[in-house]
NUVO-131818 format. One record per residue (C-alpha): x, y, z; residue in three letters. Coordinates in steps of 0.25 Angstrom, whole numbers, padded with zeros to 4 digits, always signed. Example, Ala and Ser with C-alpha at 12.3 -4.5 7.8 and 13.67 -1.06 7.14 Angstrom:
BEGIN
+0049-0018+0031ala;+0055-0004+0029ser;
REM end
This chain:
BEGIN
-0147-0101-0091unk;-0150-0110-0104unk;-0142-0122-0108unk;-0143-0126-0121unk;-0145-0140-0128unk;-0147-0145-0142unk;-0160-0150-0144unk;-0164-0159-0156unk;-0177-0154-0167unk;-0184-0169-0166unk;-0197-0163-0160unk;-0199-0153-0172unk;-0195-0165-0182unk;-0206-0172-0175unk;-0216-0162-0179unk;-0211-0162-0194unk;-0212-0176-0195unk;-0226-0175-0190unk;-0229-0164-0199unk;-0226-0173-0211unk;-0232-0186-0207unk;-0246-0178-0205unk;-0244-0172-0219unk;-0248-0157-0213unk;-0250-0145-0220unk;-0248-0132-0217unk;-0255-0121-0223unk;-0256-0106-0220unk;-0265-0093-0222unk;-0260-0081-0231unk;-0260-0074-0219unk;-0252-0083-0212unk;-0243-0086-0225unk;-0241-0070-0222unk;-0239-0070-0209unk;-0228-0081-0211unk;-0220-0070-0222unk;-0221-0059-0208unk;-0212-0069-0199unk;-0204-0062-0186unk;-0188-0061-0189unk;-0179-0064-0178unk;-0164-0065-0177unk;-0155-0068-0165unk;-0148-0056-0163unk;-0137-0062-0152unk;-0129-0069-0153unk;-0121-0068-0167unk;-0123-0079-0175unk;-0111-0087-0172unk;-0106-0081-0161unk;-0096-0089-0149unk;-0098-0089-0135unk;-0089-0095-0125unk;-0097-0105-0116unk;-0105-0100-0104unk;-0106-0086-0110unk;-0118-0080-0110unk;-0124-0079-0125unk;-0136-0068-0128unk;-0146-0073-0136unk;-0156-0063-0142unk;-0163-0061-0155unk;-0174-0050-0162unk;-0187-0052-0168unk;-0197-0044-0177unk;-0212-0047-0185unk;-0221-0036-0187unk;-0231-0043-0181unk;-0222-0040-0167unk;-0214-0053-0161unk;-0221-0062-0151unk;-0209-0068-0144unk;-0194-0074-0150unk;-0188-0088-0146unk;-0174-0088-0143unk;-0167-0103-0148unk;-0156-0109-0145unk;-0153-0122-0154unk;-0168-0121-0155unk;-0171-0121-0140unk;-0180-0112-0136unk;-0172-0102-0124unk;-0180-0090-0124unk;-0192-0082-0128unk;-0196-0067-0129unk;-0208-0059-0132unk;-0203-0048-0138unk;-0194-0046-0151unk;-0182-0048-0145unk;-0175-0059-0137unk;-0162-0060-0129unk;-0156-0071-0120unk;-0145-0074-0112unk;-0138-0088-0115unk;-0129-0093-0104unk;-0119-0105-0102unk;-0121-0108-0116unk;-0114-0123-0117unk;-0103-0124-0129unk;-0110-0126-0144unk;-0116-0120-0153unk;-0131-0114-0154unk;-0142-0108-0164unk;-0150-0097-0158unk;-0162-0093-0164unk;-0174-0084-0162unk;-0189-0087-0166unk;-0198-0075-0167unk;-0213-0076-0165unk;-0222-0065-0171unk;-0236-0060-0166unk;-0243-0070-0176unk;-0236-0082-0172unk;-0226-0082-0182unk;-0211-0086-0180unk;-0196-0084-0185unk;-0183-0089-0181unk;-0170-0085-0182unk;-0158-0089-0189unk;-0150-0095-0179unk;-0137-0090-0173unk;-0127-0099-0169unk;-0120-0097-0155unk;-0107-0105-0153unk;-0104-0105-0137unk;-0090-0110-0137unk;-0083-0121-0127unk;-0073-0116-0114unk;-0060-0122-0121unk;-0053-0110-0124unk;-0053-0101-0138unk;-0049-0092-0150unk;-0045-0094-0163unk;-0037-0084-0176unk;-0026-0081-0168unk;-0031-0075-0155unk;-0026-0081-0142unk;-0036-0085-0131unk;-0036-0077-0118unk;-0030-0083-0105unk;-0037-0083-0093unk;-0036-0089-0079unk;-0044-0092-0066unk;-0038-0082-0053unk;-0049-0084-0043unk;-0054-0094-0038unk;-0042-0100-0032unk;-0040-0114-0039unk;-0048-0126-0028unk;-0052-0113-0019unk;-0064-0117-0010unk;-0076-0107-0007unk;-0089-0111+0000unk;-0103-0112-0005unk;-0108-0099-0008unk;-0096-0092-0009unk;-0091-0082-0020unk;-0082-0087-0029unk;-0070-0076-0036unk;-0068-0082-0050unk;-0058-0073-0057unk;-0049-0074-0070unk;-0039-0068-0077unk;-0041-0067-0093unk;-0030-0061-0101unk;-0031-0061-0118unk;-0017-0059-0126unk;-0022-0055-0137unk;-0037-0048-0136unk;-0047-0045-0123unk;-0055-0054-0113unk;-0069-0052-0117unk;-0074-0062-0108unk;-0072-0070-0097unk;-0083-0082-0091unk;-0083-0087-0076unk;-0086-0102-0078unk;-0091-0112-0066unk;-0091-0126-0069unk;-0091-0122-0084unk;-0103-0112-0083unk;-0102-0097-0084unk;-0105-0091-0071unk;-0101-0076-0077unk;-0092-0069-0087unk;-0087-0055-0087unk;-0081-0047-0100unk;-0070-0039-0091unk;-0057-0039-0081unk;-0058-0043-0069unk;-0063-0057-0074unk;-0068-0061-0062unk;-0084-0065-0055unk;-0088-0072-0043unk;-0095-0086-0041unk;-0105-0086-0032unk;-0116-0098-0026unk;-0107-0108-0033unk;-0111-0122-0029unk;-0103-0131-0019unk;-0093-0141-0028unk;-0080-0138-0036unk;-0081-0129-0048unk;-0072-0126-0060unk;-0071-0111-0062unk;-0066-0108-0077unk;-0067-0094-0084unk;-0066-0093-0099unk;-0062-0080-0108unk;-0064-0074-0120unk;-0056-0065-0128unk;-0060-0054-0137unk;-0057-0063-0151unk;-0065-0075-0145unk;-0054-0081-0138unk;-0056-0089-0126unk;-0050-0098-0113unk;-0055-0106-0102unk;-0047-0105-0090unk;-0044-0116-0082unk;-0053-0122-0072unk;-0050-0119-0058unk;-0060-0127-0048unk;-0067-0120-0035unk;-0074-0127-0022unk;-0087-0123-0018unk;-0087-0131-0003unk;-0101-0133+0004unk;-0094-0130+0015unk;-0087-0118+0022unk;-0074-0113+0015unk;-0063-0109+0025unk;-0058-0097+0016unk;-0044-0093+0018unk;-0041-0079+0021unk;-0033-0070+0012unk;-0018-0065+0014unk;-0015-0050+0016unk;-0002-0044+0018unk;+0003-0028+0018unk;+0015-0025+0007unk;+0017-0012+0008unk;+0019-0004+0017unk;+0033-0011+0024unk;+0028-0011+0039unk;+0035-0002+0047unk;+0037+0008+0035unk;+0036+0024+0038unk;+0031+0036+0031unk;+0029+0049+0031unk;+0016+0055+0034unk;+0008+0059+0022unk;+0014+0048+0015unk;+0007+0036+0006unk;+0009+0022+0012unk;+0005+0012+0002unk;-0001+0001+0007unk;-0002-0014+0001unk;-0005-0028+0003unk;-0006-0043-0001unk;-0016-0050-0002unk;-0021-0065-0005unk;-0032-0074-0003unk;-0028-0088-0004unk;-0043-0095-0009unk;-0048-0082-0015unk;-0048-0068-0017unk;-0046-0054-0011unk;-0058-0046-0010unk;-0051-0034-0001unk;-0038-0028+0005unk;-0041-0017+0016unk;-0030-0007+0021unk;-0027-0003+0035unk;-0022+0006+0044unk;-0021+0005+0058unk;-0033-0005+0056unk;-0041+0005+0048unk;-0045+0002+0033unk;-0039+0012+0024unk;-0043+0007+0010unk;-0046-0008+0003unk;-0045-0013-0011unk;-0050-0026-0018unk;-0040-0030-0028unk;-0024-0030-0029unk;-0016-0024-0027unk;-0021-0022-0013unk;-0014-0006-0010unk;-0017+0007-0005unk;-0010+0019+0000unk;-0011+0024+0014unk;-0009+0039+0013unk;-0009+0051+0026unk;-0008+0040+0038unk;-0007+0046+0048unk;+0008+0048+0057unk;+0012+0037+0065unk;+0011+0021+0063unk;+0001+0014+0056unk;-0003-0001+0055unk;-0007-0007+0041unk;-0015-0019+0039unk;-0024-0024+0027unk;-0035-0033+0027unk;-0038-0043+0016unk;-0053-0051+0010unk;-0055-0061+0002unk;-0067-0066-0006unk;-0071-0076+0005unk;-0070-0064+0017unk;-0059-0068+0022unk;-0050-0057+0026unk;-0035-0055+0031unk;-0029-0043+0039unk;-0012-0041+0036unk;-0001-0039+0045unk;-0001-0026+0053unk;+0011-0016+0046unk;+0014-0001+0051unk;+0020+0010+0046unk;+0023+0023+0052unk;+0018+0037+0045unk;+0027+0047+0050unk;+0026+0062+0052unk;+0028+0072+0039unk;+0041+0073+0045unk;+0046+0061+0041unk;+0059+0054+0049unk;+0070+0053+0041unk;+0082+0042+0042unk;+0095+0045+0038unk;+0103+0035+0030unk;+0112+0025+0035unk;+0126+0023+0032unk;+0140+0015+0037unk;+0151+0011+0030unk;+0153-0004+0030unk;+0168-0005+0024unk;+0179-0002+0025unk;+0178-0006+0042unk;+0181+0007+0051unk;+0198+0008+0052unk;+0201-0002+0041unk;+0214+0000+0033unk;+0219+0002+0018unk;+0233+0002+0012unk;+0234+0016+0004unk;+0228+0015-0009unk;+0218+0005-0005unk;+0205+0004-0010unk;+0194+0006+0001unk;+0180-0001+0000unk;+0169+0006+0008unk;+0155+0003+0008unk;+0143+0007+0017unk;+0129+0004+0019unk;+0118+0014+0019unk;+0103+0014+0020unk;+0090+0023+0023unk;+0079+0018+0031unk;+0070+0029+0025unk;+0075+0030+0011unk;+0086+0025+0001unk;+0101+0028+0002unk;+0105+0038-0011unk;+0120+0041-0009unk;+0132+0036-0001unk;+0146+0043-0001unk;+0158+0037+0004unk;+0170+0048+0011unk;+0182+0046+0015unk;+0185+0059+0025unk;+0173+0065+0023unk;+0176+0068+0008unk;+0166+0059-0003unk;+0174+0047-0011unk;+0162+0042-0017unk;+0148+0040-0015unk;+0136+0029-0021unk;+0121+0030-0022unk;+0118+0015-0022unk;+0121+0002-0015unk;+0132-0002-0011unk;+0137+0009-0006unk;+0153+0008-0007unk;+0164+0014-0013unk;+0180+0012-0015unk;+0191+0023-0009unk;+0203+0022-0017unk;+0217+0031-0015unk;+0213+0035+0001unk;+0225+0041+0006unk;+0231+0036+0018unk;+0226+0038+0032unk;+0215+0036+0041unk;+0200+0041+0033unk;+0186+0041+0038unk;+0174+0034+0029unk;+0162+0038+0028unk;+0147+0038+0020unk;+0137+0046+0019unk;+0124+0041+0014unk;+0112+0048+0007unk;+0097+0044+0007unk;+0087+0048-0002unk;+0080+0061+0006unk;+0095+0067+0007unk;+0097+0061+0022unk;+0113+0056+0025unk;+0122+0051+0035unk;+0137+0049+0036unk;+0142+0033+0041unk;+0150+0033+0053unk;+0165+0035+0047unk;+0176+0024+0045unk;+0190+0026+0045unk;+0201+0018+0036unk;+0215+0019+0037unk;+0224+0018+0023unk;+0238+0018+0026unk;+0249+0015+0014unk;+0252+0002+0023unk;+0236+0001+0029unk;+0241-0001+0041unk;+0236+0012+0048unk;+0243+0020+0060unk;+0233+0029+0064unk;+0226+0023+0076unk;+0211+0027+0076unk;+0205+0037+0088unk;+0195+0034+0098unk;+0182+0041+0100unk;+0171+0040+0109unk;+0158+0048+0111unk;+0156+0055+0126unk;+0144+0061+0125unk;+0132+0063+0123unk;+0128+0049+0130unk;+0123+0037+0122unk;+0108+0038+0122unk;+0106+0051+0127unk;+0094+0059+0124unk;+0093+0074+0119unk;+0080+0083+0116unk;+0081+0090+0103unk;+0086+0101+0101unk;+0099+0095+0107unk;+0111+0100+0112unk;+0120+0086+0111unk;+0136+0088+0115unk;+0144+0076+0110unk;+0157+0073+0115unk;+0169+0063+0113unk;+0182+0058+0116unk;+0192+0054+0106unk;+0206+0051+0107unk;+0218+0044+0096unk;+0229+0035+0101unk;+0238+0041+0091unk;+0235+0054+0085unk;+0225+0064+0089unk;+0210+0067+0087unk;+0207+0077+0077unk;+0194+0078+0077unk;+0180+0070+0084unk;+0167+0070+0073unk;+0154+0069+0080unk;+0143+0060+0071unk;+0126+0059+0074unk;+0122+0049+0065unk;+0133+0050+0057unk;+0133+0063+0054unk;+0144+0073+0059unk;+0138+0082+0070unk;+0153+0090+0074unk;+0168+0088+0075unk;+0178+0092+0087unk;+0192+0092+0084unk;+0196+0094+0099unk;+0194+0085+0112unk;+0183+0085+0118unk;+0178+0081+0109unk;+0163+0084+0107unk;+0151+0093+0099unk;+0139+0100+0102unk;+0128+0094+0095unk;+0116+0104+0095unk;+0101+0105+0090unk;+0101+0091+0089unk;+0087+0086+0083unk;+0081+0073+0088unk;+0086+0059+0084unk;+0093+0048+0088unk;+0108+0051+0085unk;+0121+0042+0084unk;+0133+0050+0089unk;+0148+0046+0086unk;+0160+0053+0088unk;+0172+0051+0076unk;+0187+0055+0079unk;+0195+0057+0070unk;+0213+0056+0072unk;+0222+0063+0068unk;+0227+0053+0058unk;+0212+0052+0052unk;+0209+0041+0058unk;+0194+0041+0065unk;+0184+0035+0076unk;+0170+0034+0076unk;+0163+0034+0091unk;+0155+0024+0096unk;+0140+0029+0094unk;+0132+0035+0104unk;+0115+0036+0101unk;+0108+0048+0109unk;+0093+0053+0106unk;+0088+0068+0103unk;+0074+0067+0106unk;+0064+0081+0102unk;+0060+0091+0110unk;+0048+0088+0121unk;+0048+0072+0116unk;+0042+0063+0128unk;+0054+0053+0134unk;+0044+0049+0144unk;+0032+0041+0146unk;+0026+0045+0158unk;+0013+0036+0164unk;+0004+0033+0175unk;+0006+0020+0175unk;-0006+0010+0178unk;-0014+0008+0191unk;-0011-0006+0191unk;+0003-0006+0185unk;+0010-0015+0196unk;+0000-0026+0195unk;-0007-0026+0180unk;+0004-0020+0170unk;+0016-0026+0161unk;+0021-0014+0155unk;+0017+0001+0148unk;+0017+0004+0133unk;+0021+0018+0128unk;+0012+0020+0114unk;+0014+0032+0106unk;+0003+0037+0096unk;+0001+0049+0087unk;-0005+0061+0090unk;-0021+0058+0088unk;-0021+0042+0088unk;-0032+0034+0096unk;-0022+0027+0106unk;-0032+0017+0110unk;-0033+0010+0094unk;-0019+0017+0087unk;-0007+0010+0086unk;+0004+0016+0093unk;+0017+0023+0084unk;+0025+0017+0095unk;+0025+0011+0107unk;+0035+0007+0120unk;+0033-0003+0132unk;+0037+0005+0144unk;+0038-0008+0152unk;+0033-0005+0167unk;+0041+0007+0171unk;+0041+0010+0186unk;+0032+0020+0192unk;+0039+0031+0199unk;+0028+0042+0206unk;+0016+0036+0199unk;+0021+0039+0185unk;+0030+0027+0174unk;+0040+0037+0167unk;+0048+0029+0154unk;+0057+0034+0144unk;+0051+0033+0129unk;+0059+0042+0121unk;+0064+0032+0112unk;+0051+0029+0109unk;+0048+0044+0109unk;+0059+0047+0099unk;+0055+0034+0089unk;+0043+0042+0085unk;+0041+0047+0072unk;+0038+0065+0072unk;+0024+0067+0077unk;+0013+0069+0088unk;+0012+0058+0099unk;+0004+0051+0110unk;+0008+0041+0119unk;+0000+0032+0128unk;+0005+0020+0138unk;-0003+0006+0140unk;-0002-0001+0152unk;+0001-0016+0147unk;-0004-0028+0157unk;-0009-0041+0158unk;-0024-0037+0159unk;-0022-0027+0146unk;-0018-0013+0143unk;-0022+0002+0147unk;-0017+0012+0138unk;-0014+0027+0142unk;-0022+0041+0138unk;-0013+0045+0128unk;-0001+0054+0132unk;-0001+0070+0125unk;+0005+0072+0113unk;+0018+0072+0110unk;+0028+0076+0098unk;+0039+0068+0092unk;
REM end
């Protein structure tokens, strides 16, 4: 490293003086008169005479030489001080942290003979850090992003020292890392960015300069660091998953993507890791911190990230699941119910009749609602709110309803409403009453079933003229004759809502109260059927029913669902408990099942059950 000084010419003054006062002569051979007329030439050859550097920027200083007697050596000067010497005919040096001024580089050249030339000089202008440009072209901007502003590192730590350099009018052609006002490094391209390393213990300011491609140039702002001599607690970074929404489903095959947050709060991100169910999937280094998860396997599945930062400090996310389905995905059907008019409300003939409903899909979005009166379409919407106005409805006792579209083609009809409108709106006709007899709430079926459902109806002044049956909203049969009832066959499994409507003579219409049964497929386990533990009376709390997919390690996987059975009672050596809700809650696929005997002094799991079919 050189640092250059001015330095005075009184020791060669001295020497002229001399000279003079002594009255010397100098006198020369014809030879050597010769020799002097066969001199070396030498020219610097870098830098360009004139030329501008920012301070701190490296300058290379070379130059050339020829004699045909073959060149010795050549001197290289700066402002006449000696900085470097080579023994051949050419010559090249580095300059660093050259202080602001102005300098003339020379050469001398020495020949075989002992004669010498020098240069003409080059003059090298190293310009101050206070920000520059001129003829119209406007400086670039810049700005410290890392360190932190008073962030504290130990001794011996790396240092991230980043910047962001922008030029509105041109390119960045240089950027310089500065320490206490000395170049510690540059770099000519994005990302401008280095690392500072065995810095000394005390506080520093960090600055960065850049230069534009007409010349221009800015300091930025200082921003001070802490080197502490002793140990640094370094704070760990914040992680957090975005995406996916925990809880959220899909089907099997499907692309999940994956993304997180994350921050450190005295430093920098180094790494953001990917899980699933604990196992690294993929890693990035820089934001946006995403990946996609793509053929995970059927069932549920935990997804976790891990983030570093440049101290090695590292933090895990909060546990989310999502569940992968079977190819044969589980569809919903949409939801709908008219919230007004109320069910029996009155209109004077010629009223106009405000009715509105809600409607949603938990798998999709809603794409159509249509509003009837009587079964026959008045008029319909494709967005929210969904609601319309009846005008001119004749007089007597009609039934509302609507029916709502989703956007895979899937629709269900609300419940029905009935309005009176009367050319007094005090309505006559009294309502009739309805009730649902069979099956009973709650009962369960195996598919195919064979389901009979029955009701009673009667009308304190008029008739019945007919009795709809509904399963979730949609009309399954009508009987227009007591009793009452249809037959309800090659029923597939579901949970179903039944509910009967009868309808009057005079129009007017009743809607059940709702009775929920079960259909359940074909060979699907109800029960959970174990050997309970040797020492159940004195050292277990309760069972726990786990189900797992076909193939899983049930010792280390994470159960798609699980039940605590409590502590049935033993009959004949053997615990019996019915699990078919728990059974019928799993998604389509191939199953395992194994229970856990829960005590103070731990746990023991089952051999897993055989396999089973949802």
């Amino acid at each position: 490293m050189f640092q250059l000084a001015r330095r005075g010419g009184s020791l060669a003054k001295a020497f002229v003086c001399l000279a003079i006062f002594l009255g010397v002569t100098i006198t020369m051979s014809p030879q050597e008169a010769a020799a002097q007329g066969n001199r070396p030439t030498v020219s610097v050859t870098s830098p360009a005479d004139g030329a501008t550097y920012p301070a701190g920027a490296t300058v290379p200083f070379s130059a050339t030489a020829s004699d045909r007697d073959g060149i010795a050596r050549i001197e290289l000067y700066v402002d006449s001080v000696l900085y470097a010497t080579s023994y051949s005919d050419t010559a090249t040096i580095s300059l660093t942290n050259v202080a602001p001024g102005s300098y003339t580089l020379t050469a001398v050249a020495w020949d075989g003979r002992g004669f010498s030339s020098t240069s003409p000089g080059v003059t090298l202008i190293v310009s101050s850090p206070t920000g520059g440009g001129g003829g119209g072209n406007q400086p670039p901007s810049l700005s410290v992003t890392s360190p932190a502003i008073g962030a504290i590192y130990s001794v011996g730590a790396t240092i991230p020292f980043s910047v962001t350099a922008s030029d509105p009018d041109g390119a960045i052609t240089w950027v310089g890392f500065y320490v206490d006002s000395v170049l510690q490094s540059s770099t000519t391209s994005s990302p401008y960015s280095t690392s500072l390393s065995n810095v000394t213990t005390g506080v520093h300011k960090l600055t960065a300069i850049a230069w534009d491609n007409a010349g221009a140039w800015t300091a930025s702002a200082d921003r001070t660091v802490t080197v502490s001599s002793s140990t640094v607690v370094n704070q760990p970074p914040s992680v957090s998953v975005t995406s996916p929404a925990s809880g959220a489903s899909y089907p099997a095959g499907a692309a999940i993507t994956f993304s997180v947050a994350a921050s450190d709060p005295d430093g920098s991100i180094t790494w953001v890791g990917f899980y699933v169910d604990s196992v690294l999937s993929s890693s990035t280094t820089s934001s946006p911190y995403s990946t996609s998860l793509s053929n995970l396997s059927t069932g549920v599945h935990k997804l976790t990230a891990i983030a570093w930062d440049n101290a090695g400090s590292w933090t895990t996310s909060a546990d989310l699941t999502v569940t992968v389905g079977s190819s044969a995905v589980v569809v919903t059907q949409p939801a709908v119910v008219i919230t007004s008019p109320t069910n029996g409300a009155s209109y004077p003939t010629g009223a106009t009749i405000p009715v509105s409903a809600t409607a949603s899909d938990s798998d999709g979005t809603i794409t159509w609602v249509g509003f009837y009166v009587d079964s026959v379409l008045q008029s319909y919407v494709t967005s929210s709110p969904y609601s319309t106005s009846l005008s001119n409805v004749a007089t007597g006792i009609h039934t509302l309803t609507a029916i709502a579209w989703d956007n895979a083609s899937h629709w269900t009809t609300s419940a029905p409403i009935t309005v009176t409108v009367g050319s007094s709106g005090s309505p006559s006709n009294q309502p009739p009453a309805v009730s649902l007899t069979a099956p009973a709430a709650g009962a369960t079926f195996t598919a195919p079933a064979s389901i009979t459902l029955s009701a009673t109806a009667s009308d304190v002044d008029g008739t019945i003229a007919r009795v709809d049956f509904y399963a979730n909203g949609t009309l399954l049969g009508t009987d227009t004759s007591s009793p009452y009832s249809f037959s309800w066959t090659n029923v597939a499994a579901a949970n179903y809502a039944l509910t009967a409507v009868a309808r009057d003579n005079g129009g007017a219409t009743t809607v059940s109260s709702t009775r929920d049964i079960s259909v359940k497929p074909a060979n699907l386990p109800s029960t959970a059927v174990f050997t309970p533990s040797s020492n159940d009376a004195t050292a277990v709390d309760r069972y726990v029913l786990e189900v797992f997919p076909v193939g899983a390690d049930t010792t280390v996987a994470n159960p798609v669902a699980t039940r605590d059975l409590g502590k049935p009672a033993i009959t004949n050596g053997e615990c019996r408990v019915d699990i078919s809700s728990t059974i019928l809650a799993l998604a389509p696929g191939s199953y395992i099942a194994t229970v856990t005997a829960v005590g103070s002094g731990g746990s023991t799991q089952s051999a897993p059950s055989p396999q089973f079919t949802r």
